[in-house]
Each structure stands twice: as C-alpha cells, then as structure tokens.
N, C-alpha and C positions, 0 to 999 in steps of 0.2 A: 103453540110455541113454534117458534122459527128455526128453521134448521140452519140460516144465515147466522143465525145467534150464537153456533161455536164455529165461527170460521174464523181463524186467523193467517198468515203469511207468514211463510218459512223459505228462506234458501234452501235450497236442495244440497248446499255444502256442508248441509247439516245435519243431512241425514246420514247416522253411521253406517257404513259400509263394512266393516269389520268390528271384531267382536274386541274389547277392552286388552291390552295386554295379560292382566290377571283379570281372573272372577270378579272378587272386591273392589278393582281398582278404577271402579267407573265413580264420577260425581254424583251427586246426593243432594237436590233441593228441599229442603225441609218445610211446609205449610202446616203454620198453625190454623187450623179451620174454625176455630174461636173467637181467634183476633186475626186472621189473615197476616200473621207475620211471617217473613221469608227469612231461613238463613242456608246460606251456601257450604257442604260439607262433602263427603265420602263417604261411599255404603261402607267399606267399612269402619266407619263408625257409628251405624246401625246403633250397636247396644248402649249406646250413651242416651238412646232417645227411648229406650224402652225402659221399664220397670219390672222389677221383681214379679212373678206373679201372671203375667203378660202371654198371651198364648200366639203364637205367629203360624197364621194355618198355612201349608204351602199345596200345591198341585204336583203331584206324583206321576202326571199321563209324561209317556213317551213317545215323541217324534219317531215315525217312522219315514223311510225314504220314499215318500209317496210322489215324486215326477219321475214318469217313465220316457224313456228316449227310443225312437224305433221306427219303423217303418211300415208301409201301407203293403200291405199284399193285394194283387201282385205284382203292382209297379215298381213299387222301389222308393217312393216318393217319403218325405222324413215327417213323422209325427211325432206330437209331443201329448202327455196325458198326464193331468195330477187328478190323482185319488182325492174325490171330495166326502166319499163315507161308503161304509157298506150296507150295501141292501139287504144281500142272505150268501149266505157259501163264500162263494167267490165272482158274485156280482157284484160290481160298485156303480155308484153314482159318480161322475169322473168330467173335468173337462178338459177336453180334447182340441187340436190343433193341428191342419185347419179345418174345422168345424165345418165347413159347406162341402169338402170333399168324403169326410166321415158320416155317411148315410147309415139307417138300418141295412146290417146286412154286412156290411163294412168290416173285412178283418184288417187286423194287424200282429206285428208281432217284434218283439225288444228282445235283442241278444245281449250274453254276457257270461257270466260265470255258467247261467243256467238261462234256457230260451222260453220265455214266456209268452203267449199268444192271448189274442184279444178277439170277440167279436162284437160289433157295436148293435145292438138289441132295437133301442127307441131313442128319440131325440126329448131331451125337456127342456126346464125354462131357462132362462138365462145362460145359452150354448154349452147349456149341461148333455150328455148323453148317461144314457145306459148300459154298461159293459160288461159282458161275462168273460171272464179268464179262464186258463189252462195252460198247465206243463207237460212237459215231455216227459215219461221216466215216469211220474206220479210225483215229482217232487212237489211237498203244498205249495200251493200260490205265495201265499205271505214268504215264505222263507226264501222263494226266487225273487220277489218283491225288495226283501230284506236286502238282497246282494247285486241287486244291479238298479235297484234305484236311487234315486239322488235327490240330496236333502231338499225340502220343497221351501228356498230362501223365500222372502215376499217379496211379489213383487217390485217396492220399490228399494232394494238391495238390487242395486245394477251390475252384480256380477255374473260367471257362474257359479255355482259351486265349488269347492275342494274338499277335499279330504279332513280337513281340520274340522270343517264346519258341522260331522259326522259327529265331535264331540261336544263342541261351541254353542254348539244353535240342538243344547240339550241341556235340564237342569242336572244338577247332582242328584236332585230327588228322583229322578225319571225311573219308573219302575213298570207302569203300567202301558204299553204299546199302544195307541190309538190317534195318535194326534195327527195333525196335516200342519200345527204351525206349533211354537214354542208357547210356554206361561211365561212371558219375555223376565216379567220380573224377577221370578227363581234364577235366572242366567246369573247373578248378581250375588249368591250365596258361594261359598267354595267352605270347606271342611272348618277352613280355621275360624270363620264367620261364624258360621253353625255355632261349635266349640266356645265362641266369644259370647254370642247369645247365652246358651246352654251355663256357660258362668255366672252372668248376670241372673239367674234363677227364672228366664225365659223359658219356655215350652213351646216345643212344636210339635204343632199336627198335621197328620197327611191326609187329602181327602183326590178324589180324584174328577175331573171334568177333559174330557175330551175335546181337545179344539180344533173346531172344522172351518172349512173356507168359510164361512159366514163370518170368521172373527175380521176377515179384509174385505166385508160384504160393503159397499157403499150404500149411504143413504140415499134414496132415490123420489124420496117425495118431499114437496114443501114441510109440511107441519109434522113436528116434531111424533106427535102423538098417531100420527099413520103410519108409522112405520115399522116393520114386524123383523126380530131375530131368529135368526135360523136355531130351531131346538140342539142343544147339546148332553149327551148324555155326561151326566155325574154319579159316582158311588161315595158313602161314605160309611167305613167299617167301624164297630162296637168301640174300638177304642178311642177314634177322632171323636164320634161324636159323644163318646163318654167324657173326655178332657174338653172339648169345647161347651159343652150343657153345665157342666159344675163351674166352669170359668164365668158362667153368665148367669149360674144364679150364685157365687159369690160377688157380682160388682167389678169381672176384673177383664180389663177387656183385650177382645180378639180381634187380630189383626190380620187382614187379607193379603197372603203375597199374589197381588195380581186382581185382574179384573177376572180372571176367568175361576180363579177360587172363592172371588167375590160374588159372583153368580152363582154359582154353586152352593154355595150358604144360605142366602137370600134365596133362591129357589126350594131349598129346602126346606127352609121358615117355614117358607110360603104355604107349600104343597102340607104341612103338616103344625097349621097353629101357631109357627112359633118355636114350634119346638124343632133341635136337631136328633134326629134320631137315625140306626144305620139302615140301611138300604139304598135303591139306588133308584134313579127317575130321571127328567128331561129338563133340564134349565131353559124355557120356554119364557123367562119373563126379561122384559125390556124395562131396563133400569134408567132413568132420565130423572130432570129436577121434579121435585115432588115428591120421588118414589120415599115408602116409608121404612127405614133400613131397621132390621129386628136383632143383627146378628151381630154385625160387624162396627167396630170401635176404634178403628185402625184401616189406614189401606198405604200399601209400599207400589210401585207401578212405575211403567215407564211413561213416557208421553208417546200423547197419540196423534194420530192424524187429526184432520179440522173436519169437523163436519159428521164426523165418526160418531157409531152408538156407544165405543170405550171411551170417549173425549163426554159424551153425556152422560154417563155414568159416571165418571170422577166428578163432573159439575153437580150430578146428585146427591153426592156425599160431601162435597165442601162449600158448595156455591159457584153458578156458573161465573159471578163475577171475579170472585175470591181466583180462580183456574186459570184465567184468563193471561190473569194480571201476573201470575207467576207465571205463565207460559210466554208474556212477552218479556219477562224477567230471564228467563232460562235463554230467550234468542238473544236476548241481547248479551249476556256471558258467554254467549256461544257452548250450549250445552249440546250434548249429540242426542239425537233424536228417533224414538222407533228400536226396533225389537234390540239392535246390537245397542242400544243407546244410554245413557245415564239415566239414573233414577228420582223419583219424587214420592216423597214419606210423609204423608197426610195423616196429623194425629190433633 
C-alpha cells in the first residue's frame, strides 16, 4: 500500500491555531461508515448520535509542560528541549536545539521559579539525545519541570505558547501526568457534554495511553506496510475494563474518543485474545486498512495530517476512500483542522 494513497492538500488557513471559544462549541462531521453518508453538525450534539446503552471510552493521560527553554553552559547561547519520554529517574529521551552544538557531555540549564540543570549523556536517532537532570535544593525534577515549562503546542500551531493553553490543550478527563501531546479529541467534551451524554443513558470509561512525540512522528518510507509506531504505554483499571467487556458481550458498542484510546483497546485485544482486561502494556501495534478491529464500534476524532499513521488508522476503520471524500468535504466547508480543530464522529 502507498503511503501517497492518504495524501491530500490543505490551506494552512485551516489549521486552527487556537482552541474553540467553548469546549463543545467546535463543528462536528458525522460519517456514516456503512453508507458513507456525510452530515454537517456540532459536538455538542454528540448525544443525538449515540444510543442508550453506548460506552464512550475516553483517555485520562495529562499533558505535562514538556518544552524547556534555557541555555547552554557556559556560553550563554539559548537552547530549546522537549521531553520525548522517560528513560529511568530523571533521565529522558529528549530533543534538543541546536542539536550539532549539544554533544555528549554537553550541560545546560533552564531558570524560573526553580533552576533546573541538564547534562547531555549520548546522541540517538532522529536528533534525539539522552539527558540526565537536576535541581538545586533537592526539589524533584518533575515538579521544577511542572513550573517552568511550556505546554509542548505541535509543531504546526505557529505560535508560542500562553497561559491559557496550560488549560486548553488539556482534557477535562486529564488525571494521569505523562503526555507530551493532547488526546485532541477529549478537548471537545466540557462538564455539560458529559452530563448531556450521561442523560442519554451513555457510559463512559476511562482508560489511559500516554502520548509521545511519535504521535507527530512522520511517515518516512514508501509502503504503507514498513512503517513502525513508536511504542506508547497504556493502563487499564478493573473498572474500564469491567464496563467495556460486558458492553461487548451484550452487542453494545464502544466508542473510542480519539485515536490514541483507539490504540489502546485494540492493543489490548491484541496482547490478550480479544479480551479487555486490567493491567497495563505498550501499544506497539500499527493500525492501517486491513487491520482487524476487535473492540471498537465507534470512533470520535479530529482530522489529521496527510500521510500520517492517525489519518491510516481512521481509513482502517471506515475506509480509506469513504475518509477521503469527507476530508475534502470538510476543506471545502472550511472545517478547522488538527489538535485545536473540529471534530469527525465515525459510527
């Protein structure tokens, strides 16, 4: 398969750059993956498209303020670092900027509230390094991490940062600390959505997957079928996966908010028969057309870039041509696109 085969063309005046005025108050394309019918709506009107009975899993991980801002000791000179995952303690896997000046051996260090210090270990692939930290005083890493870094926007949001986006570019669900990017989809719930589901005799469940720079990994070889996702850790606790296993063996089906809760499921199937059950493991599997879904009955999502493994995994679950054709349905109403962007509810 070709990895030309999900590329399409988008204005860049399309991509949102800011996050909805309210929660709910972003657009909502609805794909029938049955009949490929399109209709044009608002999340929230979410609960009009679901049924009684209906389980909406969501992702519970929280963004942490994983880009550090700081300088090179002992010159002076300004370095940039986002957190790509932890290795052990308070080593991470990290990339760094500019990479050809940050050798092994290489400190730095980022003031603020509290002064965090760096030194650069080994270099790996993709101008990733290896980084050990430390604070001053004994304060933990993470908690100086917490107060003077800066939410890690994706790259194609062309701003900087602010303050706002400390809340914004986080779900309501966010409980568990480990992310580097958002489950863009959850941005899209706010209390009273919940509450509107929750009337409709919908259920939801929390499960948790960590999303690492891999989720803005590009695809970097011809065929579809060569190309490998960066592993992401998921948990799921006795009670998700008790509401989601009886939801599917009475016939009623579960809805993924997000590709990365989609993973999550599906990886779990995987790793265990089919069956959901609680513990916690690596979402290691690459979801493209073909792939054979065990879990999921439902997917809510934003749209993704072209060429992307999240743009192949929604074409897995409805059909790459069915995706398409609503994707150039969405440019041309001029939908907003990407993490701050409007939504698509594949049922």
């Amino acid at each position: 398969m070709d990895v030309r085969d999900f590329d399409f063309d988008l204005s860049s005046e399309l991509i949102a750059q800011e996050p909805p005025t309210e929660r709910s108050g972003s657009r909502m394309l609805f794909l029938n993956r049955a009949t490929g019918a399109i209709a044009h709506t608002r999340t929230a009107a979410l609960p009009e498209f679901l049924e009684p009975g209906d389980v909406l899993v969501v992702n519970n991980t929280r963004v942490f303020p994983a880009r550090l801002i700081g300088r090179r000791v002992p010159s002076g000179g300004a370095v940039e670092c986002l957190l790509t995952g932890r290795v052990e303690d308070d080593t991470w896997e990290a990339l760094v900027h500019p990479g050809q000046k940050l050798k092994p051996g290489a400190q730095v260090v980022f003031d603020g509230a509290y002064t965090l210090h760096g030194e650069i270990l080994e270099r790996r692939f993709h101008g990733r390094r290896l980084v050990r930290f430390w604070t001053e005083g004994g304060i933990p890493v993470d908690e100086a991490v917490d107060a003077i870094g800066h939410v890690p926007l994706p790259p194609y949001i062309k701003r900087d940062d602010h303050e706002a986006d400390r809340d914004r570019y986080q779900t309501i669900f966010a409980r568990s600390r480990g992310s580097v990017a958002a489950p863009t989809a959850g941005l899209h719930f706010s209390a009273a959505l919940v509450a509107a589901c929750a009337a409709r005799g919908v259920e939801i469940a929390e499960v948790t997957l960590h999303v690492g720079y891999g989720t803005f990994q590009p695809v970097r070889v011809e065929r579809v079928e060569d190309h490998r996702v960066e592993p992401e850790r998921y948990a799921i606790d006795d009670k998700a996966a008790e509401t989601i296993t009886k939801a599917l063996a009475e016939r009623r089906r579960v809805i993924a908010v997000g590709t990365t809760t989609t993973r999550a499921l599906e990886a779990a199937a995987r790793d265990h028969d089919g069956r959901i059950v609680p513990g916690a493991g690596w979402a290691e599997v690459f979801i493209y057309p073909g792939f054979p879904f065990r879990v999921i009955g439902g997917l809510l999502t934003n749209f993704h870039l072209p060429r992307s493994s999240l743009l192949m995994l929604v074409s897995a679950f409805a059909g790459r041509e069915r995706v398409l054709e609503a994707y150039r349905r969405a440019i041309a109403d001029r939908y907003r696109f990407y993490s701050y962007g409007d939504a698509m509810l594949i049922l």
